[in-house]
N, C-alpha and C positions, 0 to 999 in steps of 0.2 A: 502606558507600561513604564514603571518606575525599575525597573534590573537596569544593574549596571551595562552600561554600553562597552566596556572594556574585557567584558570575558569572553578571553579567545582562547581556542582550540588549537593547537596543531598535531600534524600527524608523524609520527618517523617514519624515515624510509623503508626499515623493514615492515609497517602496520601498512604502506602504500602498496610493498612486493606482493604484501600475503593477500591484499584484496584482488592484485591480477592476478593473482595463481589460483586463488580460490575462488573468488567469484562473492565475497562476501567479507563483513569486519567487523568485530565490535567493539565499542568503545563506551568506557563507566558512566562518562560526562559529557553534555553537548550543551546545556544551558545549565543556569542555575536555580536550583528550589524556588526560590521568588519567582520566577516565571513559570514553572512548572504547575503552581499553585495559581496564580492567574490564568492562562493555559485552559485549565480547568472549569475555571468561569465560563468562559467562551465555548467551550467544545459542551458543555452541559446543557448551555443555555441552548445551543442548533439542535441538538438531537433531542430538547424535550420540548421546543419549536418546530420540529422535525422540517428546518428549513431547505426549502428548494424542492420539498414535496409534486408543487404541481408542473415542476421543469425538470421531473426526474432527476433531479441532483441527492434526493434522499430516498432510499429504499432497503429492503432488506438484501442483503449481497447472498442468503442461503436459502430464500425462501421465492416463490413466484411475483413478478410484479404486481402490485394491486390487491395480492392476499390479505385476509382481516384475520389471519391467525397471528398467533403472538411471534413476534419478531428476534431470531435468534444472534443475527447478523448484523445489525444496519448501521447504514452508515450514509456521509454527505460527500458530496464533492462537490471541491470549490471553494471552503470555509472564507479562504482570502475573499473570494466574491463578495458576504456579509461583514468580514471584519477584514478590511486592505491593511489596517493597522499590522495583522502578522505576518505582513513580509518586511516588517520593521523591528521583528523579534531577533532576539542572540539565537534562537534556534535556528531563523530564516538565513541570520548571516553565515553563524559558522556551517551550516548545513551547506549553503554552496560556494563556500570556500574550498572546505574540504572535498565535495564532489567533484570540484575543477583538479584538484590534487590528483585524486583516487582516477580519474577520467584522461588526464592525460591534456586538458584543453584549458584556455584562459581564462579566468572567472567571469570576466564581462560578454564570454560567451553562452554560458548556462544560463537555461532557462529552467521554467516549469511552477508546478502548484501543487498542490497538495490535497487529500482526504482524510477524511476521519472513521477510523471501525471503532463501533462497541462492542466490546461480547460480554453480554450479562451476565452478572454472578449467577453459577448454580449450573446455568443451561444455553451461556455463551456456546453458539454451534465452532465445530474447527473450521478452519481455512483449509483447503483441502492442498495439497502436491499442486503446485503448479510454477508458469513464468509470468511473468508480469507483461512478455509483447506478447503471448499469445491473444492477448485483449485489443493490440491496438490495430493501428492503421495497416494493413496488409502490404501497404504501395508505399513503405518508408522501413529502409535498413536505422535503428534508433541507434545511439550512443550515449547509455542511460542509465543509470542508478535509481535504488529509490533510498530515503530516510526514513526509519521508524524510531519515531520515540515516543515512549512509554508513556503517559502519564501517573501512570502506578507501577508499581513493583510487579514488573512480567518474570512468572517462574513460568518451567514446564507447566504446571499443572493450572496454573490461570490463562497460555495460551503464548507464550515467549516465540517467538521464532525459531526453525528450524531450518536446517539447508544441507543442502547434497553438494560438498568440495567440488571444483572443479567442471561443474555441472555446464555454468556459462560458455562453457569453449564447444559446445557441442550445438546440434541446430534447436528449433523453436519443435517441440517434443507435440504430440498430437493428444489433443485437448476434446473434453466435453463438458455440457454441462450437467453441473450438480443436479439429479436424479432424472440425469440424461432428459430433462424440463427444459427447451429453449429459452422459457418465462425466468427461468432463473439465470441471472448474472454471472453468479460464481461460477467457475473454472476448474476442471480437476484434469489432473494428467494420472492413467494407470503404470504411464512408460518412468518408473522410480524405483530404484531399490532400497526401499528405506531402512536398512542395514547399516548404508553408509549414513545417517544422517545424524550432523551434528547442531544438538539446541543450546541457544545462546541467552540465558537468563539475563538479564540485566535490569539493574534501578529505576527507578523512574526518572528522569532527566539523562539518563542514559542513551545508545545510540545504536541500533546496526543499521550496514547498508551492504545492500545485495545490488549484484548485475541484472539487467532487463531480461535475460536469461537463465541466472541460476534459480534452478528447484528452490523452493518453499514451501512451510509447513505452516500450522499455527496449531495446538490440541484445542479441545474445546475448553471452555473456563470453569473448572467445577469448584473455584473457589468462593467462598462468601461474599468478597469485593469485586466492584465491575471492575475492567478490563479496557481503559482508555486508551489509545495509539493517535498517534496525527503522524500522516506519514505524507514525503516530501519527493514527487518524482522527477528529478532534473535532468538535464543531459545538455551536450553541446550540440551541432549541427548533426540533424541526420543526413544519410545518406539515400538515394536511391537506387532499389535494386532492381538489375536486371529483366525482371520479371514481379507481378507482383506475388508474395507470399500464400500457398492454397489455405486455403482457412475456412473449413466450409458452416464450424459452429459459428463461425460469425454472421455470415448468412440465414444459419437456422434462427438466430433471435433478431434479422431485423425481421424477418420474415412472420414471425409468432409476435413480434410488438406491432406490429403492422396491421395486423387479424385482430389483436386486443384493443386498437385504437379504433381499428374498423367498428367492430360488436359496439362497444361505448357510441359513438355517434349514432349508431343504429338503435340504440335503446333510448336515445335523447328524445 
């Protein structure tokens, strides 16, 4: 990667206030064009390799696992796993520079990695209401942001992000999955007023970052151009809580991946 190694980012203290108040930020710039455009290369090349395929790292996020219908969602995790080179990207750096800011913790304390969604021109599905831990580990209080940046120009109506103010300060909101299908990945919460919700277009090299808790949206992409994102989940130490978190859709899909992997063996 030929981008300059000197473009940095910082944040002012009022952009730091408004993301704990709000639970979310946007920012114009996080890399530069030149990498943006490289970026590109790479995130083309996994999803039309559809790598990590057979380790479940690629799939559709709207659609059932192992479906052969056309794919509205999909996406990789782990890209760093194929190319380590992009955690040596201006996106990788200022992305957790700035999350150790926004997060309140030391930079040499953040962690994490990143995925990649597509949503296809025309008939990219939406990302439905939801929080980003209702996915995770039940037995870990997180301390975590995520980074989205664009590869392309995200409006409303190609699939930009949207968020509910405020939202983060409140608990992990009760979750199903997309067409109440355990087989399906994707996440939806109905507990939303989306009245309040504010969409945050931005450029491609652009940036927002939301709380491990605040509501998000995404509409579907009905534009001409696909709809590239690589987004960056970091955090600093979690914590453990109390008790672990009830979370019973989590249960429902290992439980239905479990059955799907069963049948496969039994057809072999």
């Amino acid at each position: 990667m030929n981008s300059k190694n000197d473009f940095h980012i910082d944040l002012t203290e009022e952009q730091i206030a408004f993301f704990r108040e709000n639970g979310y930020l946007s920012i114009p710039r996080i890399t530069t064009d030149e990498e943006v455009e490289w970026l590109k290369g790479i995130y083309d090349e996994l999803f039309t390799e559809r790598t990590g395929e057979a380790e479940g790292r690629y799939f559709d996020l709207a659609g059932p696992r192992a479906h052969n219908g056309r794919e509205t969602l999909p996406q990789v995790l782990g890209p760093e796993a194929q190319f380590p080179e992009l955690r040596e990207t201006v996106y990788f750096r200022n992305a957790h520079r700035l999350a150790a800011n926004l997060l309140g913790v030391e930079s040499e304390k953040v962690s994490g990695g990143g995925h990649m969604i597509l949503k296809p021109a025309h008939y990219g599905n939406a990302t439905p209401w939801h929080q980003d831990e209702a996915y995770w580990n039940p037995e870990i209080l997180p301390h975590s942001l995520s980074v989205w940046l664009p590869l392309d120009k995200a409006t409303v109506e190609s699939g930009c992000l949207q968020f509910i103010p405020k939202s983060h300060k409140g608990k992990v909101r009760w979750h199903r999955h997309i067409d109440d299908d355990p087989l399906v990945h994707g996440l939806v919460t109905d507990d939303v007023d989306t009245s309040e919700a504010v969409a945050c277009p931005i450029p491609a090299g652009g940036a927002t970052f939301h709380h491990c808790r605040t509501l998000h949206y995404s509409a579907p992409n009905t534009t001409a151009a696909v709809r590239r994102a690589y987004i960056l989940v970091l955090g600093g130490p979690p914590r453990k809580p109390d008790k672990p978190a009830h979370r019973p859709w989590q249960t429902e899909e290992q439980a239905a991946l479990a059955k799907l992997k069963s049948l496969a063996v039994d057809r072999a």
